[in-house]
DRENKOL-783207 format. One record per residue: residue in three letters; residue number from 1; x, y, z of N, C-alpha, C in turn. Coordinates in steps of 0.1 Angstrom, whole numbers, plus 5000, padded with zeros to 4 digits. Layout:
- r;k;n_x;n_y;n_z;ca_x;ca_y;ca_z;c_x;c_y;c_z
- ALA;NUM;X;Y;Z;X;Y;Z;X;Y;Z
...
END
This chain:
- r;k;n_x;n_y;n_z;ca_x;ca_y;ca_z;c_x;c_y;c_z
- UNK;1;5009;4988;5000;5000;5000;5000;5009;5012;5000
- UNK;2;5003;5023;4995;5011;5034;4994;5007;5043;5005
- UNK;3;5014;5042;5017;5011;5047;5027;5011;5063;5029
- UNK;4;5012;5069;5023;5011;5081;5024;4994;5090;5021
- UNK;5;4994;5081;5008;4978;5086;5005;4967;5080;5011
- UNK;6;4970;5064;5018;4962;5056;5025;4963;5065;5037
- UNK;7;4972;5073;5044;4970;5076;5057;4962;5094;5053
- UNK;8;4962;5094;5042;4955;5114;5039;4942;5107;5042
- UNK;9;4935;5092;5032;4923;5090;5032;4919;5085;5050
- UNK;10;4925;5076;5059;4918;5075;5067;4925;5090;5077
- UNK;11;4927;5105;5072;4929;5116;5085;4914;5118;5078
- UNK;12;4906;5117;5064;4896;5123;5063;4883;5112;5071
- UNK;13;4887;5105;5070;4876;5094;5075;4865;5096;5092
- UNK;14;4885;5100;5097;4886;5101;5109;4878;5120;5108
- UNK;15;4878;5128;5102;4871;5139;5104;4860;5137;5100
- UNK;16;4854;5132;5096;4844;5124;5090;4834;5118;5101
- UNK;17;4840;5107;5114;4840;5105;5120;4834;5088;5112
- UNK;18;4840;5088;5104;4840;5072;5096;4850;5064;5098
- UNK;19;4846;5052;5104;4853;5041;5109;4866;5034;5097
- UNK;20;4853;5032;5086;4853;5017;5079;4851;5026;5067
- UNK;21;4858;5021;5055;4850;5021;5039;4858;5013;5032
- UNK;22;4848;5009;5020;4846;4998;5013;4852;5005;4995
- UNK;23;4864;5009;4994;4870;5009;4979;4865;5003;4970
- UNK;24;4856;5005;4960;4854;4995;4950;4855;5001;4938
- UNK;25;4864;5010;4937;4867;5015;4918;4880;5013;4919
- UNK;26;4886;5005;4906;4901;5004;4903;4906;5008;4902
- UNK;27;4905;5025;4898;4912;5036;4900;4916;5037;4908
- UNK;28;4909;5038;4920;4914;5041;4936;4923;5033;4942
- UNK;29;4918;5021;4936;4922;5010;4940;4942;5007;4937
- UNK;30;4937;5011;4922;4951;5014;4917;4960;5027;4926
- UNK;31;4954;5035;4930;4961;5050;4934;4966;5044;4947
- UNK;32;4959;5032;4953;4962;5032;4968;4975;5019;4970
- UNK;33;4976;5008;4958;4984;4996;4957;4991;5001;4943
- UNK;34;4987;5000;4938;4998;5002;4928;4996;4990;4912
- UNK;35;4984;4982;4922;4979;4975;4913;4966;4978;4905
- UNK;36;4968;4971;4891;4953;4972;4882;4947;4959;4884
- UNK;37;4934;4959;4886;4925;4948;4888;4913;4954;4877
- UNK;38;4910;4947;4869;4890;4947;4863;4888;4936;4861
- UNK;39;4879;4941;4873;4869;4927;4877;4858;4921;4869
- UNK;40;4851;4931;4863;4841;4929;4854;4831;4923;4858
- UNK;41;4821;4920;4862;4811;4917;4869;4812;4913;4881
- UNK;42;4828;4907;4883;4827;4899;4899;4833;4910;4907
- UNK;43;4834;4908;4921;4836;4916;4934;4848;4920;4932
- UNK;44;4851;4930;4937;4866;4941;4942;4866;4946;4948
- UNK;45;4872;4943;4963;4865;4954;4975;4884;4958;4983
- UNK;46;4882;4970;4984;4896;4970;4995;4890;4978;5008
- UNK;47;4886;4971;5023;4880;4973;5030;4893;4980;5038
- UNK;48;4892;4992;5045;4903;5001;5050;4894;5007;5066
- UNK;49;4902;5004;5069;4893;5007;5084;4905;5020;5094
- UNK;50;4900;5030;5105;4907;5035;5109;4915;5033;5123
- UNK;51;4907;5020;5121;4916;5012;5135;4933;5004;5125
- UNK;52;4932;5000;5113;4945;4998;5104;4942;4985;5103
- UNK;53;4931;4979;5103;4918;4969;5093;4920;4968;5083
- UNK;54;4931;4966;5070;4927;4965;5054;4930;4954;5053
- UNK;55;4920;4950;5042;4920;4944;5030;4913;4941;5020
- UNK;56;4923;4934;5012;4915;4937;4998;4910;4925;4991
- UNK;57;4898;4927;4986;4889;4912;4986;4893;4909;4967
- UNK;58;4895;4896;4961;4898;4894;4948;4893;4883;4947
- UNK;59;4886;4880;4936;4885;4866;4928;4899;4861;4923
- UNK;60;4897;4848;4928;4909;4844;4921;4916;4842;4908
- UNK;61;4903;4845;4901;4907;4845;4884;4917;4857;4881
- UNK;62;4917;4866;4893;4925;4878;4889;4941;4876;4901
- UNK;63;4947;4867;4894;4960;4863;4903;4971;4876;4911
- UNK;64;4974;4875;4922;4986;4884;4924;4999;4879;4927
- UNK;65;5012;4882;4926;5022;4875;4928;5027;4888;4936
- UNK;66;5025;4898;4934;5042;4907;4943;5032;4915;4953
- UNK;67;5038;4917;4964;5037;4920;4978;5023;4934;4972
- UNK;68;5015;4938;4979;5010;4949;4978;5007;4957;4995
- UNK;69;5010;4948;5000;5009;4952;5010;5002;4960;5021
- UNK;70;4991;4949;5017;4979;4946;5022;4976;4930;5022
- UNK;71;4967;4925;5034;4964;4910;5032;4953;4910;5023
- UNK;72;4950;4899;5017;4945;4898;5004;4934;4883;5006
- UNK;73;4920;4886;5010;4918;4880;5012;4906;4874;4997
- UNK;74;4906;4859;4996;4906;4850;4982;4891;4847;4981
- UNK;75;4885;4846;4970;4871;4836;4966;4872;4838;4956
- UNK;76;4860;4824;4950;4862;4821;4940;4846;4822;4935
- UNK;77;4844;4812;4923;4831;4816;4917;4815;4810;4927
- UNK;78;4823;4802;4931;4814;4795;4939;4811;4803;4956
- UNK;79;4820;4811;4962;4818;4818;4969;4807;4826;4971
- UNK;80;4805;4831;4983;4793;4845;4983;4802;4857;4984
- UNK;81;4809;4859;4977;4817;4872;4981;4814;4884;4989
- UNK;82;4800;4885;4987;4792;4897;4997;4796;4890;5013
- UNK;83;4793;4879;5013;4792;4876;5028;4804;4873;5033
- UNK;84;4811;4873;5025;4829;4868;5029;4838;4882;5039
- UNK;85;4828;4894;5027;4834;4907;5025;4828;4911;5046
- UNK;86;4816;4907;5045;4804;4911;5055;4812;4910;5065
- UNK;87;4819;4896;5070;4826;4892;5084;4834;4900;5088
- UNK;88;4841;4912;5081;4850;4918;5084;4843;4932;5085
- UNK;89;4833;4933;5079;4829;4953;5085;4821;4950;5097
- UNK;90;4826;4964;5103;4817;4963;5124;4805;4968;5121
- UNK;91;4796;4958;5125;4782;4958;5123;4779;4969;5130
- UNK;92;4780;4979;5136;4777;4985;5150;4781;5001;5141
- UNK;93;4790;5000;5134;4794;5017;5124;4794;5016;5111
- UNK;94;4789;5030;5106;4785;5030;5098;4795;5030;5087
- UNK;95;4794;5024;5074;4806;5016;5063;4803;5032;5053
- UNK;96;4817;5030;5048;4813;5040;5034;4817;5035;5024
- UNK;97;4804;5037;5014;4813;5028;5000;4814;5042;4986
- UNK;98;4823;5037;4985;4828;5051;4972;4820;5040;4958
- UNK;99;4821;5054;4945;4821;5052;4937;4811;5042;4933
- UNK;100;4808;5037;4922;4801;5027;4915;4796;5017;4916
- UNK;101;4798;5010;4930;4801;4999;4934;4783;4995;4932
- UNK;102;4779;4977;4923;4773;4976;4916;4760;4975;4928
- UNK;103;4749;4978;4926;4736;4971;4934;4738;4961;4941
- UNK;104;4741;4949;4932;4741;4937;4938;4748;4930;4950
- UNK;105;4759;4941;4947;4769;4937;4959;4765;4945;4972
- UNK;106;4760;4964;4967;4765;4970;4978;4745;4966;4988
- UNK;107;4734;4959;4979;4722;4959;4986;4726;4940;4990
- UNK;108;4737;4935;4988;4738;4925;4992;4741;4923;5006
- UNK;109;4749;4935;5008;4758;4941;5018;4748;4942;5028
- UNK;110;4737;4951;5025;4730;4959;5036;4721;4948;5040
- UNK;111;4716;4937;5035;4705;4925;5036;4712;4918;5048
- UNK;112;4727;4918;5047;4734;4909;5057;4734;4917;5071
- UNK;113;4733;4932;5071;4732;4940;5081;4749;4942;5085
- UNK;114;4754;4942;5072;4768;4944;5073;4768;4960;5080
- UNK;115;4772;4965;5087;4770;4979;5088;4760;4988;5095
- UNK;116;4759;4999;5106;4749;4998;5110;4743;5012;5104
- UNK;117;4751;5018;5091;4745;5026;5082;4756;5025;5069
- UNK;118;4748;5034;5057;4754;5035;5052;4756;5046;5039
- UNK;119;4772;5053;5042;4771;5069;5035;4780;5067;5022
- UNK;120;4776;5076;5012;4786;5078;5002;4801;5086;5000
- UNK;121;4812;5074;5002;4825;5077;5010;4834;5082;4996
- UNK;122;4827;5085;4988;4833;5087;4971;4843;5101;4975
- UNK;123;4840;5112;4981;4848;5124;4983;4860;5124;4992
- UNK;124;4855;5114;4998;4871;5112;5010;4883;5108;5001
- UNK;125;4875;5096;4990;4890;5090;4985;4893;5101;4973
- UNK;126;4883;5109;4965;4884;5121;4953;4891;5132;4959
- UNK;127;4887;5134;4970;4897;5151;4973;4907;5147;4975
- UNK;128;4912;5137;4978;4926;5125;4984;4934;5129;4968
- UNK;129;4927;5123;4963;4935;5118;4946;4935;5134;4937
- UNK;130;4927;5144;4943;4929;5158;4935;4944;5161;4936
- UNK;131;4949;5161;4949;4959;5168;4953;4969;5159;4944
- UNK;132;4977;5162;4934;4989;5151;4931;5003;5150;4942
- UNK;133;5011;5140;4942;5024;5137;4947;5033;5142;4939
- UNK;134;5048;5143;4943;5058;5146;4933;5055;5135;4920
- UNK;135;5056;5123;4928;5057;5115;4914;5045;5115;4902
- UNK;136;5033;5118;4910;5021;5117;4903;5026;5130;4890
- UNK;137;5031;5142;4898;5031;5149;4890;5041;5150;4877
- UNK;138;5050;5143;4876;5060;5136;4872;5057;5130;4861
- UNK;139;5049;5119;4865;5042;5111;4852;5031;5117;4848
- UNK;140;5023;5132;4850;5013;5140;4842;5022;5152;4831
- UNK;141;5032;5151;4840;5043;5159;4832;5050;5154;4819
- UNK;142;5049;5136;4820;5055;5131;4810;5041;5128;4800
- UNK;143;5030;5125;4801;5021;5119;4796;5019;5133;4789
- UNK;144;5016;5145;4792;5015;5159;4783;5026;5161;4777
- UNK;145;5037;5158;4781;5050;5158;4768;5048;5150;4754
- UNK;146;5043;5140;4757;5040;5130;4747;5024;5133;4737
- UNK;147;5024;5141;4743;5010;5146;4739;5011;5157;4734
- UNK;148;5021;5162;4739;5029;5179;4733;5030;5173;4714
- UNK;149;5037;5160;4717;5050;5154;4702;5039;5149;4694
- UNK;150;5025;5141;4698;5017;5141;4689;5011;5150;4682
- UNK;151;5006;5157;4691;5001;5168;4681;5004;5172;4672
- UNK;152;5019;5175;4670;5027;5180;4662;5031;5173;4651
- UNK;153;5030;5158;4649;5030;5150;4643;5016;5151;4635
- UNK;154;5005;5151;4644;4991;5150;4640;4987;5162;4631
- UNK;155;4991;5172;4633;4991;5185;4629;4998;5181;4612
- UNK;156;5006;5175;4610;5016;5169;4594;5004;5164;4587
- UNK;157;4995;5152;4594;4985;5144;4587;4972;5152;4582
- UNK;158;4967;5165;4587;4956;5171;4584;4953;5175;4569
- UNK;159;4965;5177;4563;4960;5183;4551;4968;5167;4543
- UNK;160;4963;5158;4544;4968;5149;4537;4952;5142;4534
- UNK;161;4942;5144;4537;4931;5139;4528;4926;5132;4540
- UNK;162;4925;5128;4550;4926;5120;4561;4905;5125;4558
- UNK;163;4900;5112;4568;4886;5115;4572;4891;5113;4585
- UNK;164;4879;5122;4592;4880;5120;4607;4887;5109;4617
- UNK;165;4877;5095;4608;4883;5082;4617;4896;5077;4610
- UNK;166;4900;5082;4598;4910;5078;4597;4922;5083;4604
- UNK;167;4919;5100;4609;4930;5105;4610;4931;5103;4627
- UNK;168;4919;5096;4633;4915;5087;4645;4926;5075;4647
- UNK;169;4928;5074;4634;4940;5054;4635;4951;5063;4636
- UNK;170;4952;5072;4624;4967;5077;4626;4973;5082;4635
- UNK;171;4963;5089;4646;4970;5090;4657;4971;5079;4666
- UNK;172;4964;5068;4666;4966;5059;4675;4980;5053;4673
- UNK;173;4986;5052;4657;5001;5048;4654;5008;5060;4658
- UNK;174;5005;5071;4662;5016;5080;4665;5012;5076;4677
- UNK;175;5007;5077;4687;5005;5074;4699;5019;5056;4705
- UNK;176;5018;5053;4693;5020;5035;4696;5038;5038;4695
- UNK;177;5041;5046;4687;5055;5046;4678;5062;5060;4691
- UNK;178;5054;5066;4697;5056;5072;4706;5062;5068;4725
- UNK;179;5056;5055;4723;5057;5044;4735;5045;5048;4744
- UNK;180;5036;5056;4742;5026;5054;4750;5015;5047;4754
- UNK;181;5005;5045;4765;4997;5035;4768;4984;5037;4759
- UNK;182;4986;5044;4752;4974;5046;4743;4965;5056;4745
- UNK;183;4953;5058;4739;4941;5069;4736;4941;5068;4756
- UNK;184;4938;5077;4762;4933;5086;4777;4918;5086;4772
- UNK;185;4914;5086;4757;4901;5088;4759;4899;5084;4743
- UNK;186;4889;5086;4736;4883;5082;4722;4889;5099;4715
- UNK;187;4898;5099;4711;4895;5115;4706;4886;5125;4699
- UNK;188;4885;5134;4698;4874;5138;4692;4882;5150;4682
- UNK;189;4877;5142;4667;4882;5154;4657;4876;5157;4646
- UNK;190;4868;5172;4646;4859;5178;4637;4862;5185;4627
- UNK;191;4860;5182;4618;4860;5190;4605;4849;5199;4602
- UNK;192;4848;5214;4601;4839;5218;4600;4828;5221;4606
- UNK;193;4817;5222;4600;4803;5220;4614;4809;5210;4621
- UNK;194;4811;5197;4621;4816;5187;4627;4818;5197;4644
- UNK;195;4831;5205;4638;4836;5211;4650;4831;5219;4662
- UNK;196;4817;5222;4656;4805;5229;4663;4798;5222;4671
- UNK;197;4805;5208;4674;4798;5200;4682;4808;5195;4693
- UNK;198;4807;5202;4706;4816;5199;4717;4823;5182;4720
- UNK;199;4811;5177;4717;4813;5161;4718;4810;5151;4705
- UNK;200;4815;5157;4696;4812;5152;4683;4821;5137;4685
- UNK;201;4813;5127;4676;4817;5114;4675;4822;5111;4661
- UNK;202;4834;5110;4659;4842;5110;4642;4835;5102;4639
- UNK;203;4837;5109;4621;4828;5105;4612;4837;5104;4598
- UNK;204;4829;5101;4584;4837;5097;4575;4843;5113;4565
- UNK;205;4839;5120;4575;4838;5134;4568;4855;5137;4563
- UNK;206;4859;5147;4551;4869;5147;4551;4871;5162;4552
- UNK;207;4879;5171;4558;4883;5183;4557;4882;5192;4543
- UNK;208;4875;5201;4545;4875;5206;4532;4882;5221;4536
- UNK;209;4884;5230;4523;4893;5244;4523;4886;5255;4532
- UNK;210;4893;5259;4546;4886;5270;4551;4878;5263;4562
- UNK;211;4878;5251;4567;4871;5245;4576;4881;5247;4588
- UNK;212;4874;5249;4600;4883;5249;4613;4880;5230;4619
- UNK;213;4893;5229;4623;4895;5215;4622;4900;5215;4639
- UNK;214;4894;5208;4648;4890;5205;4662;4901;5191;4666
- UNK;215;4915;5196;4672;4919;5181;4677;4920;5180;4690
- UNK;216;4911;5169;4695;4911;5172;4708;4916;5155;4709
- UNK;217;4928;5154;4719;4935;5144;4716;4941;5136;4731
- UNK;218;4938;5129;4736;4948;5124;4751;4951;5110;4746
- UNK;219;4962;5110;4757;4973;5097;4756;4976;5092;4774
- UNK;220;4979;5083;4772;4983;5078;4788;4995;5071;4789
- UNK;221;4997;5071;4799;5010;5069;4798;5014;5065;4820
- UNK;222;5018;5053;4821;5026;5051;4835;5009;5053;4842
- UNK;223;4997;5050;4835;4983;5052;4841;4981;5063;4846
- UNK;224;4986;5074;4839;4981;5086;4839;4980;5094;4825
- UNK;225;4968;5101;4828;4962;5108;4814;4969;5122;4809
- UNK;226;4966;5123;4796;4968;5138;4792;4958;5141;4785
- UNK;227;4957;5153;4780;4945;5155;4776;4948;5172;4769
- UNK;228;4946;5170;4755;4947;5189;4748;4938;5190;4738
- UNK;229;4937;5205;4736;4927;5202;4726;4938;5215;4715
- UNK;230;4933;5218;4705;4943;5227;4696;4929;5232;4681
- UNK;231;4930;5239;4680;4922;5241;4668;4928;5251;4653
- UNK;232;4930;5242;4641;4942;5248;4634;4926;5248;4621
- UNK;233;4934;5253;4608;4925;5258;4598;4932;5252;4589
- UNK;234;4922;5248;4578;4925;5241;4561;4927;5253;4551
- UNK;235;4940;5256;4547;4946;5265;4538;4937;5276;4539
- UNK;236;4930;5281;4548;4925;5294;4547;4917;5295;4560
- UNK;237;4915;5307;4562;4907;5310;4571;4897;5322;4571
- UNK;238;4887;5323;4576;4876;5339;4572;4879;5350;4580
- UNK;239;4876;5358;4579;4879;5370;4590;4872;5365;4602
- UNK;240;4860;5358;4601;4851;5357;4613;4859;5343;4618
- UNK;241;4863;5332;4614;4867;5323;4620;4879;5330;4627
- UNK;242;4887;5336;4621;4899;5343;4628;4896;5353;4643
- UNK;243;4887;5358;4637;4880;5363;4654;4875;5357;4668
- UNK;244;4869;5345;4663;4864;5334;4671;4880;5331;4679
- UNK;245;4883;5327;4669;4898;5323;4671;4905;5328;4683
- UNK;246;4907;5335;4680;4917;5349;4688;4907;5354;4700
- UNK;247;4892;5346;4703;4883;5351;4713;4890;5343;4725
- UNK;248;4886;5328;4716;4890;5317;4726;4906;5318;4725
- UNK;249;4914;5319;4723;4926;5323;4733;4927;5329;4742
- UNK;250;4919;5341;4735;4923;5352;4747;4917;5348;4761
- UNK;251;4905;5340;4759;4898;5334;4768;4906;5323;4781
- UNK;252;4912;5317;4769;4921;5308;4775;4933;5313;4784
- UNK;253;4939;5320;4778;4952;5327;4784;4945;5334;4800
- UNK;254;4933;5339;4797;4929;5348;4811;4928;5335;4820
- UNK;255;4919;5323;4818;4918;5319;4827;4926;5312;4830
- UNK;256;4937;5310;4827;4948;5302;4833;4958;5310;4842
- UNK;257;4955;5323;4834;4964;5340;4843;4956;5339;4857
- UNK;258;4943;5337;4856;4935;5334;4870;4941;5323;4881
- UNK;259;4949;5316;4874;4953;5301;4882;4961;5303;4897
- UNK;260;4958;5303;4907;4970;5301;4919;4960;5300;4929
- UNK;261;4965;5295;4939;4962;5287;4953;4946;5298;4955
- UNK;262;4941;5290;4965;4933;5300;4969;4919;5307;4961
- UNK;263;4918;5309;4946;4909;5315;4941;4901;5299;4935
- UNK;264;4889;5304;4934;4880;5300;4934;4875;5289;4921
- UNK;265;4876;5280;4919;4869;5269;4906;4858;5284;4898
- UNK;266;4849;5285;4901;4839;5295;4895;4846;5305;4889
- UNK;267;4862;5315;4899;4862;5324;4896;4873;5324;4877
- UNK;268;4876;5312;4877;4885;5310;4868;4874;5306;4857
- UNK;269;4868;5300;4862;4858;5293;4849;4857;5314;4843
- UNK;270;4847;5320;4853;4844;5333;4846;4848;5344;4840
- UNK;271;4867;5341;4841;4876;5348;4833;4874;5342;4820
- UNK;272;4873;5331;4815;4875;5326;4807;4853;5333;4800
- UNK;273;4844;5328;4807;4832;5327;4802;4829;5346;4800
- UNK;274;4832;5353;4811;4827;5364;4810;4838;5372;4795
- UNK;275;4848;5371;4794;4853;5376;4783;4848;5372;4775
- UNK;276;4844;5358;4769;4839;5355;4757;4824;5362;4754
- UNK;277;4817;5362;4771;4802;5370;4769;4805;5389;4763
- UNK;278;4814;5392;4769;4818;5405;4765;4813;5410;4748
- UNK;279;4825;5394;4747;4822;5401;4728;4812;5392;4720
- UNK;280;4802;5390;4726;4785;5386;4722;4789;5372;4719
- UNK;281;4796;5362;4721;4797;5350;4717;4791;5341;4731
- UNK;282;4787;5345;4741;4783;5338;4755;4773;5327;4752
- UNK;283;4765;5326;4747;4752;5320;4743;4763;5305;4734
- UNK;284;4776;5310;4731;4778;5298;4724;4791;5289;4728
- UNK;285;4795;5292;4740;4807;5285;4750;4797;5277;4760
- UNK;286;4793;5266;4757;4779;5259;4766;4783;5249;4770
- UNK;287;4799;5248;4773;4802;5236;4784;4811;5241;4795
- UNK;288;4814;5236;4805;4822;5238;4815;4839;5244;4809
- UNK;289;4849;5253;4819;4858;5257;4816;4866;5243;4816
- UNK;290;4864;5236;4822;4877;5225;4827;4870;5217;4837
- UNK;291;4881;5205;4836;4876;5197;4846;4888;5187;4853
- UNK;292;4888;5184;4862;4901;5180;4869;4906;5162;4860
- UNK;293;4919;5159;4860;4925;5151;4854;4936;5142;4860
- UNK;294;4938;5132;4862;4949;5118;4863;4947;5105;4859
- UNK;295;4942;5098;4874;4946;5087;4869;4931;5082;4859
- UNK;296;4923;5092;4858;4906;5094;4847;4913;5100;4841
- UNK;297;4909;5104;4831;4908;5116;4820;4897;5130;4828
- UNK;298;4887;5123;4836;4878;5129;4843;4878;5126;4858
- UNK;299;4887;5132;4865;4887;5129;4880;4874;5137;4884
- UNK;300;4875;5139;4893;4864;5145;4905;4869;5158;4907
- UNK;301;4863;5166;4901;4862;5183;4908;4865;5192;4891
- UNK;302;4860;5198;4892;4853;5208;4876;4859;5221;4880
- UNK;303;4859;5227;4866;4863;5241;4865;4852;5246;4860
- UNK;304;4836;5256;4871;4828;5253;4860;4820;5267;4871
- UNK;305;4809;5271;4866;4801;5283;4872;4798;5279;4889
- UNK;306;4790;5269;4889;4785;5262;4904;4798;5255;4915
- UNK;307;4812;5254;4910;4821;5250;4919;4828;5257;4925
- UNK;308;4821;5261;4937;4829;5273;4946;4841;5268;4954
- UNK;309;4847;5255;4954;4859;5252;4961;4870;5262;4953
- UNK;310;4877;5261;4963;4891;5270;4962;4901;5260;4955
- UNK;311;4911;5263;4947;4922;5258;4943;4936;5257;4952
- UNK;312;4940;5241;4951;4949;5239;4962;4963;5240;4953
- UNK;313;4978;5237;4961;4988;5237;4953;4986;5220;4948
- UNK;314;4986;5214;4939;4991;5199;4935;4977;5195;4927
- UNK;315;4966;5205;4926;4955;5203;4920;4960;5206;4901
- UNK;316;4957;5195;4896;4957;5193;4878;4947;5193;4871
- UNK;317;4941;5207;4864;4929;5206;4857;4931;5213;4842
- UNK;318;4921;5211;4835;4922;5214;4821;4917;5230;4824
- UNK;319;4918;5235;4810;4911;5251;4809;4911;5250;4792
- UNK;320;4895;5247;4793;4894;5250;4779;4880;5257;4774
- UNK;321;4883;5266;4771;4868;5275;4766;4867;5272;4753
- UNK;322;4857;5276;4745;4852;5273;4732;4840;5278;4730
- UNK;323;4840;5279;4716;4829;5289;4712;4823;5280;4698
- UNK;324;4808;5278;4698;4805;5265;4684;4796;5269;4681
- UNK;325;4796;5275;4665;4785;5278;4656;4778;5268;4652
- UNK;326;4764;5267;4654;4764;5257;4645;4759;5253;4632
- UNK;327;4764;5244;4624;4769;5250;4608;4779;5251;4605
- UNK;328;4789;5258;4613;4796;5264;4609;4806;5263;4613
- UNK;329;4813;5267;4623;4822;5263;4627;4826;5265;4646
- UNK;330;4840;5258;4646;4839;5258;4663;4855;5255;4666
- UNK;331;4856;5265;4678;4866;5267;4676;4870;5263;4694
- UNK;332;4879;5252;4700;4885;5252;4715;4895;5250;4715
- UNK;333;4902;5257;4725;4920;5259;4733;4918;5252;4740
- UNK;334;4924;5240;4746;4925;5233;4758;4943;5231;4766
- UNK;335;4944;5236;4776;4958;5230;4778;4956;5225;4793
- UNK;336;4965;5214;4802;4960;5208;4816;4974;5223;4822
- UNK;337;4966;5228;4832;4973;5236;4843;4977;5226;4856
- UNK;338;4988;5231;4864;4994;5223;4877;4992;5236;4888
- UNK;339;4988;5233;4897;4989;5247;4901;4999;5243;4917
- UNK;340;5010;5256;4917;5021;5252;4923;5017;5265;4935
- UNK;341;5025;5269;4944;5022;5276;4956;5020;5291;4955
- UNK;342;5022;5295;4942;5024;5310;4938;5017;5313;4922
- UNK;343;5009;5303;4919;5006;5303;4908;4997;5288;4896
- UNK;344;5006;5285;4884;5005;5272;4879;5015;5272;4868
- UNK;345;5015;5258;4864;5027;5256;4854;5016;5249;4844
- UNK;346;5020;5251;4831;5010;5248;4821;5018;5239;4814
- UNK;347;5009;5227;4813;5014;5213;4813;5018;5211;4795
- UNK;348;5013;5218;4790;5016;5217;4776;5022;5225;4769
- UNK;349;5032;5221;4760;5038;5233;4751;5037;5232;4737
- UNK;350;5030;5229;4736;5023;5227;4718;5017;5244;4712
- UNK;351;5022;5245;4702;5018;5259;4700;5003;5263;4699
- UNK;352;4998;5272;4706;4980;5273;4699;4977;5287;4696
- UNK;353;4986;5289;4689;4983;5303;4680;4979;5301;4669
- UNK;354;4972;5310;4663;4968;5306;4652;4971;5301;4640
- UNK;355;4971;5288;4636;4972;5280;4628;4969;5276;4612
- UNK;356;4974;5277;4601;4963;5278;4590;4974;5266;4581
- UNK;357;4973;5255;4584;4980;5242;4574;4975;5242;4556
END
């Protein structure tokens, strides 16, 4: 176990005044061992108690050989895994179970009277995993490097005829020829109206002259994510696409100038949204500024109007504003910020000035 972050999660437990909780997402699971388990329908539990009670429950189809350091207790298919799990939580306090963890197990749980309540312990282990470590930060620093060198690569392929999903494979071979763990996420790359669609799903479309072209691209790498977005132009550009353009920078640049300890999720999102409202484009930036990033592509905690938490030093979030006509075209800057004790370090150095291939 990685005792450092195991002991941040049970100081919040203990202010919490929570005994016991029940780990059941791999992620966490991963963040706290060092190990990946997907279980897929069957049981995963790492029960952590603040008396110094862990362990971690596995099917045996999912073997371990090196120390994790934690006891590791076994079943198989024939087991009840719920009730195996049950003998070990104190019926008498109340359990917390994070994350996802399926019906079957967690109402299997409560039938046995495992517990003598039960709360959702998902923020104890999420505010835990916001804050990064040196090393976490380390490997977010390398995973955006590699994501810096794709782009730049990907950026060569655009004006070569490519359709969406093709130019979808081609970065998955730059991704591969790069040594990375692959796509952080499905990427999303729009040609045109295409681009006017924040979560557009590639398509067989191919780039035509004067279309603003959307690469929004992550890679992973040592099980941590990166994540950018960049928006360049097909041998031309219009006056009005060039204004959009130069909106969402400017947009971007402010809210990241916003970035240091202390100020507010909302107040950064509004650098970024109130400028774009300034110059009449507000009605068309209709997703969040950012949203926090590691060992997900999507951790827990947003850069967005309704999130009034404060920004800590070791917190890693994206900042991307955008503005999408639709028809027409659409235009987003994304880069992941670090934010360090006086400020932030901006995790990417891929050029996002205006671009016209």
């Amino acid at each position: 176990m990685k005792l450092n972050r195991l002991e941040s999660i049970l100081e919040k437990m203990k202010a919490e005044n929570l005994e016991q909780m029940i780990i059941s997402d791999p992620a966490s699971i991963f963040y706290l061992t060092g190990k990946w388990i997907h279980p897929g329908e069957r049981m995963l539990a790492l029960y952590i108690s603040t008396r110094g009670e862990h362990k971690l429950f596995v099917n045996k189809l999912f073997p371990i050989t090196e120390d994790l350091g934690v006891e590791i207790v076994w079943f198989d298919d024939t087991n009840n895994a719920v009730e195996i799990l049950s003998e070990v939580v104190l019926k008498d306090k109340s359990v917390g179970v994070d994350k996802n963890w399926p019906a079957r197990f967690l109402i299997g749980l409560m039938e046995l009277k495992a517990g003598s309540s039960y709360v959702n312990g998902s923020l104890i282990v999420d505010r835990v995993r916001m804050i990064k470590d040196e090393a976490e930060k380390d490997f977010m620093r390398e995973a955006s490097r590699l994501n810096d060198l794709a782009m730049e690569k990907l950026k060569n392929e655009v004006t070569k005829g490519h359709s969406e999903k093709e130019l979808m494979q081609v970065l998955q071979g730059i991704y591969k020829e790069l040594g990375t763990d692959g796509f952080s996420f499905e990427p999303i790359l729009g040609f045109g109206a295409n681009a006017a669609n924040p979560h557009h799903s590639n398509t067989d479309k191919v780039a035509e002259i004067g279309d603003s072209i959307i690469l929004d691209i992550g890679c992973a790498k040592n099980s941590y994510c990166s994540d950018m977005t960049r928006t360049v132009f097909l041998k031309e550009a219009s006056d009005k696409a060039k204004e959009v353009f130069e909106i969402v920078l400017e947009a971007n640049k402010r809210a990241i100038n916003t970035v240091k300890p202390g100020v507010r999720f909302c107040d950064i999102d509004a650098a970024a949204r109130d400028y774009i409202a300034s110059k009449g484009y507000g009605e068309y930036f209709t997703h969040r500024t950012g949203h926090s990033i590691g060992i997900d592509v999507h951790d827990y905690g947003d850069v967005s109007a309704i999130n009034t938490d404060k920004v800590e030093p070791g917190m890693i979030f994206s900042i991307e504003p955008g503005i999408y006509l639709p028809g027409e075209i659409g235009v987003r800057i994304e880069d992941l910020v670090l934010v360090t004790e006086d400020g932030c370090e901006v995790l990417n150095k891929a050029d996002k000035e205006l671009c016209i291939l």
